[in-house]
PyMOL Python script that loads the backbone (N, CA, C, O; Angstrom):
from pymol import cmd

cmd.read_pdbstr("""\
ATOM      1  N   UNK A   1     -30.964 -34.019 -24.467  1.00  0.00           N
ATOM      2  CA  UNK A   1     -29.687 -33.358 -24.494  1.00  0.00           C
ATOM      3  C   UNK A   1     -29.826 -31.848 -24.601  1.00  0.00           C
ATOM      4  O   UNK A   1     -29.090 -31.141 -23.912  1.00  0.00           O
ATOM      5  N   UNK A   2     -30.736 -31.301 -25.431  1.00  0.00           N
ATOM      6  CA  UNK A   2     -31.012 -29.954 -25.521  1.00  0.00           C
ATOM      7  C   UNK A   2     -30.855 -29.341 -23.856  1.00  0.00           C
ATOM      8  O   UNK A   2     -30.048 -28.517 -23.426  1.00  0.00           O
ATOM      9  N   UNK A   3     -31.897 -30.049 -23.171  1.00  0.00           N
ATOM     10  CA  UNK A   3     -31.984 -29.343 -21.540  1.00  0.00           C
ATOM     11  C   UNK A   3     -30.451 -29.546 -20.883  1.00  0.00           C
ATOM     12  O   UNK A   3     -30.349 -28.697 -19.997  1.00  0.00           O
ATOM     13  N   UNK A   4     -29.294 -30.290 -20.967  1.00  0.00           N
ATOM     14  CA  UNK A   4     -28.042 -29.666 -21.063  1.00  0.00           C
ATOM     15  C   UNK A   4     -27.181 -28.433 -21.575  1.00  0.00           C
ATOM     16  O   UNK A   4     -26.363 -27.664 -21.069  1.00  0.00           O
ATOM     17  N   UNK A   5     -27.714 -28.600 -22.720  1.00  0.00           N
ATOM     18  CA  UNK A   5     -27.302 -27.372 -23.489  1.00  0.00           C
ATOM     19  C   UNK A   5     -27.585 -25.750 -22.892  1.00  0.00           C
ATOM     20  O   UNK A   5     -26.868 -24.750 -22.866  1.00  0.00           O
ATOM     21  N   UNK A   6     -29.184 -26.064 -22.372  1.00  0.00           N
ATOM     22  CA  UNK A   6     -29.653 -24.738 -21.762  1.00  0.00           C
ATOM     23  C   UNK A   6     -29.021 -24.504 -20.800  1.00  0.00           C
ATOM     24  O   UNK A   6     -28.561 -23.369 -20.679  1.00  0.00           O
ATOM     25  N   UNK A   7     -28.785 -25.491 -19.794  1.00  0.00           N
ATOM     26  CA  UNK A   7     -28.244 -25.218 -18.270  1.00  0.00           C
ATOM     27  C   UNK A   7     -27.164 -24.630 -18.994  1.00  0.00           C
ATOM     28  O   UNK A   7     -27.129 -23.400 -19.002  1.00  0.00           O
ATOM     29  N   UNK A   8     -26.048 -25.420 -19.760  1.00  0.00           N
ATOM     30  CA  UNK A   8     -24.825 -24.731 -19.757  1.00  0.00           C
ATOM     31  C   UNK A   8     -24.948 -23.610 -19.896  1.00  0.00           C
ATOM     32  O   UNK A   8     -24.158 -23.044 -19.141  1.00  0.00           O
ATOM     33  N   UNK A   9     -25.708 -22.692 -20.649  1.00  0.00           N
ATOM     34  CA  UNK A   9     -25.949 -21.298 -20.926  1.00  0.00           C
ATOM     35  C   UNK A   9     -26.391 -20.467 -19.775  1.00  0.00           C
ATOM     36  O   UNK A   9     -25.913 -19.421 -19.336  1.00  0.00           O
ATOM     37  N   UNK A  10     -27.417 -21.174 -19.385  1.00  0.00           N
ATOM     38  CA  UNK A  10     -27.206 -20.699 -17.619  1.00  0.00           C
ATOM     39  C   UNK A  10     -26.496 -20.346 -16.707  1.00  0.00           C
ATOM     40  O   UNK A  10     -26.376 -19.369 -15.967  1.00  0.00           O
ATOM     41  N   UNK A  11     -25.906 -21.574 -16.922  1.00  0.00           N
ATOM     42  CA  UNK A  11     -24.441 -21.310 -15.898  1.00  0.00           C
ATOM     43  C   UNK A  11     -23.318 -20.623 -16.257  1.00  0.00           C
ATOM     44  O   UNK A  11     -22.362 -20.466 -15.496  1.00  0.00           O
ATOM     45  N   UNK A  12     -23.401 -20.044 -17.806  1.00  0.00           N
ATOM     46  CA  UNK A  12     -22.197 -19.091 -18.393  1.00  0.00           C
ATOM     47  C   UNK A  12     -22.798 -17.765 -18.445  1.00  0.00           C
ATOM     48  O   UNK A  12     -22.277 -16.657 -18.572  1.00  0.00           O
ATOM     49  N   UNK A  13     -23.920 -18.102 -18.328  1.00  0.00           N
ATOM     50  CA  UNK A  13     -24.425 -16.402 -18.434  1.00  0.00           C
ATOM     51  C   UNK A  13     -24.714 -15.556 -16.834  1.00  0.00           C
ATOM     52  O   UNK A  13     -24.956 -14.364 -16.644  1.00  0.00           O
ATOM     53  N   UNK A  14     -24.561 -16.834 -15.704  1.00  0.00           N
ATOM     54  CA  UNK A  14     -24.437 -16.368 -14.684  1.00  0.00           C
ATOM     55  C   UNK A  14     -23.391 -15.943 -14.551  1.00  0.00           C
ATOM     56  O   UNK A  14     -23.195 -14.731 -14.463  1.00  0.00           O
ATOM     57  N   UNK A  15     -22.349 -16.925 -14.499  1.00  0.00           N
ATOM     58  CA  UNK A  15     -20.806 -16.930 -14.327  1.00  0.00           C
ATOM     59  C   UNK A  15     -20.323 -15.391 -14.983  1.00  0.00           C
ATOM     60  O   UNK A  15     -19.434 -14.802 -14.369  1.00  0.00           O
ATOM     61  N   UNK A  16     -20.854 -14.796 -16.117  1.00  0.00           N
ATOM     62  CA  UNK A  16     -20.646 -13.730 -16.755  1.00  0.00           C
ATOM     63  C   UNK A  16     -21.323 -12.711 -15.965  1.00  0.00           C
ATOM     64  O   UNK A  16     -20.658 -11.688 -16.126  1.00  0.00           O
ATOM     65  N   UNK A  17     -22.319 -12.464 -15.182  1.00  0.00           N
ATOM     66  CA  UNK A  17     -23.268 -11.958 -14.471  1.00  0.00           C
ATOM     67  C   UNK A  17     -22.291 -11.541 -13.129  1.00  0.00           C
ATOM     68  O   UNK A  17     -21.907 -10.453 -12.700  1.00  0.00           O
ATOM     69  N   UNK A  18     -22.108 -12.778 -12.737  1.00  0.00           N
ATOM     70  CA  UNK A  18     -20.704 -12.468 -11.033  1.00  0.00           C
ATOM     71  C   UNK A  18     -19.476 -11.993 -11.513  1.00  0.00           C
ATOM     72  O   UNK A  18     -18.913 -11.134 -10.834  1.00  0.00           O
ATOM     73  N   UNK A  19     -18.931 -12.391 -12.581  1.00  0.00           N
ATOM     74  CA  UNK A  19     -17.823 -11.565 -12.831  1.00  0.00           C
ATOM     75  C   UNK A  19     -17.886 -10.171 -13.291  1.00  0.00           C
ATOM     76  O   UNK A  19     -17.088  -9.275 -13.016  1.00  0.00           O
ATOM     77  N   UNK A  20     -18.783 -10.113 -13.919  1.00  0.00           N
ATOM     78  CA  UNK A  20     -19.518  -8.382 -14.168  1.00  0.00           C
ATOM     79  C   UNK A  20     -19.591  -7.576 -13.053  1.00  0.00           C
ATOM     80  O   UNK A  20     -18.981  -6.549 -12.755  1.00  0.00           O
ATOM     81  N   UNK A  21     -20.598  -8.333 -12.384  1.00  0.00           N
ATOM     82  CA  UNK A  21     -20.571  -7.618 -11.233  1.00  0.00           C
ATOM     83  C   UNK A  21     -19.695  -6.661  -9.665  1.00  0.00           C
ATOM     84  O   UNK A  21     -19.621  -5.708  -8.889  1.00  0.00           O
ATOM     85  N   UNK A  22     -19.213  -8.008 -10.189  1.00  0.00           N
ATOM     86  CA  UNK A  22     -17.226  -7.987  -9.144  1.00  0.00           C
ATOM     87  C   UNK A  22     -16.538  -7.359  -9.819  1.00  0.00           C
ATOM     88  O   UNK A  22     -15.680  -6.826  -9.114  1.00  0.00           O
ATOM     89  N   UNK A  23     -16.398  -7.040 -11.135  1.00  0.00           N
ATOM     90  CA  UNK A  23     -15.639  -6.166 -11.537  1.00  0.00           C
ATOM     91  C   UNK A  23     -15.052  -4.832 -11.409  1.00  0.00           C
ATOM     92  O   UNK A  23     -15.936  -3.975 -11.450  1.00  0.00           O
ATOM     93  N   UNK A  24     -14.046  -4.420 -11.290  1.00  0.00           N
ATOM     94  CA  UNK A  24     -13.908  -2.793 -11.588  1.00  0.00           C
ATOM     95  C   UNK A  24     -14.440  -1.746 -11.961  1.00  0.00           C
ATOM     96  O   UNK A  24     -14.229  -0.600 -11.562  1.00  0.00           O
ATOM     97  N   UNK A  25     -15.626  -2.367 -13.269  1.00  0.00           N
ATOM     98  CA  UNK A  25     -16.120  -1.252 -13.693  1.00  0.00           C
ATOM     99  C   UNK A  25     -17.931  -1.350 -13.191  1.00  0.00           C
ATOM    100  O   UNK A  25     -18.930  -0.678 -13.449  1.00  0.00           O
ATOM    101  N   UNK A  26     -17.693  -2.355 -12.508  1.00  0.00           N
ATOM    102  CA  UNK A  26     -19.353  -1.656 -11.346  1.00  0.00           C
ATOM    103  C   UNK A  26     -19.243  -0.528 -10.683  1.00  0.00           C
ATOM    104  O   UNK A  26     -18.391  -0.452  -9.798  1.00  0.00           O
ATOM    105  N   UNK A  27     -19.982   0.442 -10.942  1.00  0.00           N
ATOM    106  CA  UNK A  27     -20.237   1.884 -10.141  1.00  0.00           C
ATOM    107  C   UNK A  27     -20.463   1.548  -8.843  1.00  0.00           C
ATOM    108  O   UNK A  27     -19.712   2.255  -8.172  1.00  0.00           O
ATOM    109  N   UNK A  28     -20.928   1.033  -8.334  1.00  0.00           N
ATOM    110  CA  UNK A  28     -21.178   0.568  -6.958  1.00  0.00           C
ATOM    111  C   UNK A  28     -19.932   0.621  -6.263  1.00  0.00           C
ATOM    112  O   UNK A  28     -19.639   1.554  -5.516  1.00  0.00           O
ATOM    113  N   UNK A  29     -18.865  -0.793  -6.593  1.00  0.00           N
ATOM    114  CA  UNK A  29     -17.804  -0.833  -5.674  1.00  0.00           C
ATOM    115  C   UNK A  29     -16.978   0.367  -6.280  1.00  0.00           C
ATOM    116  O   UNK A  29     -16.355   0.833  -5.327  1.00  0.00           O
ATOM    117  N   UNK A  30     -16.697   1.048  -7.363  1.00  0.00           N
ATOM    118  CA  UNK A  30     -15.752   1.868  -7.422  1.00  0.00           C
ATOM    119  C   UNK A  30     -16.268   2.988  -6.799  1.00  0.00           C
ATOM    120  O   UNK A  30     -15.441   3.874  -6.582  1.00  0.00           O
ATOM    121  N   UNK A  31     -17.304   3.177  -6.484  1.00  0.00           N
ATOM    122  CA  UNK A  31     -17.835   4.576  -5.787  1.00  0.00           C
ATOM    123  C   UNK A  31     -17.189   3.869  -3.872  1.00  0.00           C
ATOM    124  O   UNK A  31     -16.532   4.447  -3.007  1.00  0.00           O
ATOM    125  N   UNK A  32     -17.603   2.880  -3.900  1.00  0.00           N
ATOM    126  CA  UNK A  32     -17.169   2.196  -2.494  1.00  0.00           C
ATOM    127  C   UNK A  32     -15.391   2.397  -1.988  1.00  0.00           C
ATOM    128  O   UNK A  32     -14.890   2.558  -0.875  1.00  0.00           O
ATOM    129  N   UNK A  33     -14.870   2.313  -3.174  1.00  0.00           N
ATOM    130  CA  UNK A  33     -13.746   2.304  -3.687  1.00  0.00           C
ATOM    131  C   UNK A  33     -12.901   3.902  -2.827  1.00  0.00           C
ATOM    132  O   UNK A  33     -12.156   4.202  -1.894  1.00  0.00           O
ATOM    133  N   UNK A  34     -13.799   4.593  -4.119  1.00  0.00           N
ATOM    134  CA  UNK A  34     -13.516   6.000  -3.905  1.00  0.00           C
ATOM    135  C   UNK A  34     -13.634   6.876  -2.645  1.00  0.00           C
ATOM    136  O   UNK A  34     -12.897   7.817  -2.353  1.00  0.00           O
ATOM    137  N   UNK A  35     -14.872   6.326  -1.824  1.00  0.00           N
ATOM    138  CA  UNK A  35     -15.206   6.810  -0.762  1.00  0.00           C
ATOM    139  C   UNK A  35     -14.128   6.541   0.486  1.00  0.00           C
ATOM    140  O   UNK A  35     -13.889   7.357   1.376  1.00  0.00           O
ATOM    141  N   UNK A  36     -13.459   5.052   0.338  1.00  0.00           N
ATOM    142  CA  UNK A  36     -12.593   4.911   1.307  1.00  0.00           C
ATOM    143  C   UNK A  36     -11.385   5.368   1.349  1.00  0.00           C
ATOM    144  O   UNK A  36     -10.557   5.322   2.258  1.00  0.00           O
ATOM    145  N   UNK A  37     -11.315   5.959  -0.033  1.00  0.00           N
ATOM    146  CA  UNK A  37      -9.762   6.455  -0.776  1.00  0.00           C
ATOM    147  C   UNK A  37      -9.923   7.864  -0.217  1.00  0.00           C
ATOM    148  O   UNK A  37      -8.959   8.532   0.156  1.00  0.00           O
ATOM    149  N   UNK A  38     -11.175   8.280  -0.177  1.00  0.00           N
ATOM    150  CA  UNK A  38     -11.435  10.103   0.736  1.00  0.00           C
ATOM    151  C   UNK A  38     -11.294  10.441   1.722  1.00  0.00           C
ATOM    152  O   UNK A  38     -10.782  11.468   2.168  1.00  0.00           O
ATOM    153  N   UNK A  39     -11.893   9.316   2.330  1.00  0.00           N
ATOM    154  CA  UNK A  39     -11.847   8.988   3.775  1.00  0.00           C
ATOM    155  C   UNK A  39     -10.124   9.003   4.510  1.00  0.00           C
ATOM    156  O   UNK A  39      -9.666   9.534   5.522  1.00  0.00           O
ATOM    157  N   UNK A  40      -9.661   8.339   3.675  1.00  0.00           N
ATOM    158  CA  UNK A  40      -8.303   7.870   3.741  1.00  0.00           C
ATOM    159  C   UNK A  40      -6.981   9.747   3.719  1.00  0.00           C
ATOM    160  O   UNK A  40      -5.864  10.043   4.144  1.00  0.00           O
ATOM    161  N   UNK A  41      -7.919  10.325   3.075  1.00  0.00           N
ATOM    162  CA  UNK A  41      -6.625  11.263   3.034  1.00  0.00           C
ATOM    163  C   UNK A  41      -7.700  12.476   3.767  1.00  0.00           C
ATOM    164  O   UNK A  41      -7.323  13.635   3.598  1.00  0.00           O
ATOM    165  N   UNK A  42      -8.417  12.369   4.205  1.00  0.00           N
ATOM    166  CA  UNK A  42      -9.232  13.407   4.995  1.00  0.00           C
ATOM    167  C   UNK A  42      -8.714  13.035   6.572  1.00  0.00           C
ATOM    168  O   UNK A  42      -8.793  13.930   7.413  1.00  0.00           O
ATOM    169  N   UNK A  43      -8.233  11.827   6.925  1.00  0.00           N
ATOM    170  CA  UNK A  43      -7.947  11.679   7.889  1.00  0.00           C
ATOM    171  C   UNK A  43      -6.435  11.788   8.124  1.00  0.00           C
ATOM    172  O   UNK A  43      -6.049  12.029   9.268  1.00  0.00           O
ATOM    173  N   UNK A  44      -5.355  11.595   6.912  1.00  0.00           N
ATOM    174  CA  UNK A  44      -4.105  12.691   6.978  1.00  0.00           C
ATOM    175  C   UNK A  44      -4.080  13.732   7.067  1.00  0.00           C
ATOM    176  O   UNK A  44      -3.230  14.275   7.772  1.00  0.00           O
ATOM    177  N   UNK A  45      -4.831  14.295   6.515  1.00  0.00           N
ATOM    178  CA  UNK A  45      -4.883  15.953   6.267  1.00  0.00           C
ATOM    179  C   UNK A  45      -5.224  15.930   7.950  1.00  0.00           C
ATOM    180  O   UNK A  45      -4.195  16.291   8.523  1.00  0.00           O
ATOM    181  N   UNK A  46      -6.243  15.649   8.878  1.00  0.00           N
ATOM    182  CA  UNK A  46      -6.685  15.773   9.987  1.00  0.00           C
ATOM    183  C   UNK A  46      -5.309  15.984  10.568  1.00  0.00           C
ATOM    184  O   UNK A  46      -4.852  17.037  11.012  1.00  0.00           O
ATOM    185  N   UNK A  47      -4.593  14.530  10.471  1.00  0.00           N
ATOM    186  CA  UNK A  47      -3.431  14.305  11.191  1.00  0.00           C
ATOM    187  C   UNK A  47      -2.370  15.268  11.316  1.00  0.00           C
ATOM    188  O   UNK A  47      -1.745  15.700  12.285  1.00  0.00           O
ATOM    189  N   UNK A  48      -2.323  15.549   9.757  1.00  0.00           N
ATOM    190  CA  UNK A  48      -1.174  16.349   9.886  1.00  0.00           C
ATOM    191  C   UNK A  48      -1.967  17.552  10.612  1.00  0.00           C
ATOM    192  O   UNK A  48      -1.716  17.569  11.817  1.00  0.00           O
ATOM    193  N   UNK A  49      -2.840  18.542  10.206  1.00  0.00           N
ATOM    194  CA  UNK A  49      -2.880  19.292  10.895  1.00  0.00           C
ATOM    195  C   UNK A  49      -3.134  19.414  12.690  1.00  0.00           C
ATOM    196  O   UNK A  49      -3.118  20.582  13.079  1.00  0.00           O
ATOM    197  N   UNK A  50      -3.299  18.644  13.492  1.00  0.00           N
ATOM    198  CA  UNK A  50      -2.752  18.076  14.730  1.00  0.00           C
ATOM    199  C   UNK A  50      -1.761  18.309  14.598  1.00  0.00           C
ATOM    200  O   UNK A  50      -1.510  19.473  14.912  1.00  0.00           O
ATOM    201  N   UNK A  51      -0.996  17.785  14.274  1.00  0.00           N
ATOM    202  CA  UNK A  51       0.745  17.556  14.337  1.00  0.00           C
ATOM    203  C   UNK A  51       1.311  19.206  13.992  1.00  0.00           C
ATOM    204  O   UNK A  51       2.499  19.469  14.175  1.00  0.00           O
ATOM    205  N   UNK A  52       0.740  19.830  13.692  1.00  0.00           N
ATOM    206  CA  UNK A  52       1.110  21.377  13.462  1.00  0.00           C
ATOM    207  C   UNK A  52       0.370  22.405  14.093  1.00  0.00           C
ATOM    208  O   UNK A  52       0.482  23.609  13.865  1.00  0.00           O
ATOM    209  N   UNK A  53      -0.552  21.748  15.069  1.00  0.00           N
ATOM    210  CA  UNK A  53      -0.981  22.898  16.205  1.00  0.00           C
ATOM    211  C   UNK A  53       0.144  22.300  17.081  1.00  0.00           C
ATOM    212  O   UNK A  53       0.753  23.168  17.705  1.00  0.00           O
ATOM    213  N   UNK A  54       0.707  20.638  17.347  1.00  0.00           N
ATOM    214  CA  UNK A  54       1.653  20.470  18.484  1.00  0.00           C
ATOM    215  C   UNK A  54       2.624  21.273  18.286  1.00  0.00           C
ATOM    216  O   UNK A  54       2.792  22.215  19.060  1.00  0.00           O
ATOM    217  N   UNK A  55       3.402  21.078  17.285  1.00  0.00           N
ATOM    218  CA  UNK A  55       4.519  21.869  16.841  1.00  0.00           C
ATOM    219  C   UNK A  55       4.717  23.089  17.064  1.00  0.00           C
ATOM    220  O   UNK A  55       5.841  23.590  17.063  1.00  0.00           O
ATOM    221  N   UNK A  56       3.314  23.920  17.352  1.00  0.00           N
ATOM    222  CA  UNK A  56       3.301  25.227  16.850  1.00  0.00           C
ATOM    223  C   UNK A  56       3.468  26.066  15.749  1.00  0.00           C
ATOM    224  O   UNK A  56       3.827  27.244  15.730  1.00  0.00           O
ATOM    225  N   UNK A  57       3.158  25.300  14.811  1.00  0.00           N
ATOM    226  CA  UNK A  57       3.225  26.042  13.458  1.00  0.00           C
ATOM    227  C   UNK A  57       1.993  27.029  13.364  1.00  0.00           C
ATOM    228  O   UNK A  57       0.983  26.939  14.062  1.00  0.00           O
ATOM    229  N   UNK A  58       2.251  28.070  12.311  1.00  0.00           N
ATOM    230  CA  UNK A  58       1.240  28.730  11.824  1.00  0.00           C
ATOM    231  C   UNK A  58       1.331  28.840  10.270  1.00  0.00           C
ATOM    232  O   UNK A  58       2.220  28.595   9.455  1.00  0.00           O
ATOM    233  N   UNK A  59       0.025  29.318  10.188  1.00  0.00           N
ATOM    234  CA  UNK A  59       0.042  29.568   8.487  1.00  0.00           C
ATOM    235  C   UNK A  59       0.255  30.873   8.375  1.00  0.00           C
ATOM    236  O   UNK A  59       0.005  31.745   9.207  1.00  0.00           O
ATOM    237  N   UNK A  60       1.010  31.043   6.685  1.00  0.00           N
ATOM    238  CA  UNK A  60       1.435  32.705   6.701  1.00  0.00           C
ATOM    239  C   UNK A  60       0.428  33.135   5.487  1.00  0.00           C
ATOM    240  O   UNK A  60       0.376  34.307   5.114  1.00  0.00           O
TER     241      UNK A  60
END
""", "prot")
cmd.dss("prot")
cmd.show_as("cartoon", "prot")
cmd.util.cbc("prot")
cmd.orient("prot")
């Protein structure tokens, strides 16, 4: 019965291991996170400024 006991610990200390990992506070995906969130407004900023050479705007 003991070698039950171990697996279970195994399998909770993995289970604790993937949810760690997947979590929010892994540097990994929140840097992954962040990068697409940059990406994301570097390519508005692009946009808009397009949209204000069409227009003809200038800066003062």
């Amino acid at each position: 019965m003991e070698f039950h006991g171990d697996l279970m610990n195994i399998r909770g200390s993995m289970k604790s291991l993937v949810c760690h990992f997947s979590s929010q506070s892994n540097p990994f995906f929140s840097r992954h996170r962040m990068i697409k969130k940059l990406k994301n407004v570097v390519d508005r900023l692009n946009a808009t400024s397009d949209e204000r050479f069409k227009i003809h705007l200038r800066e003062f």
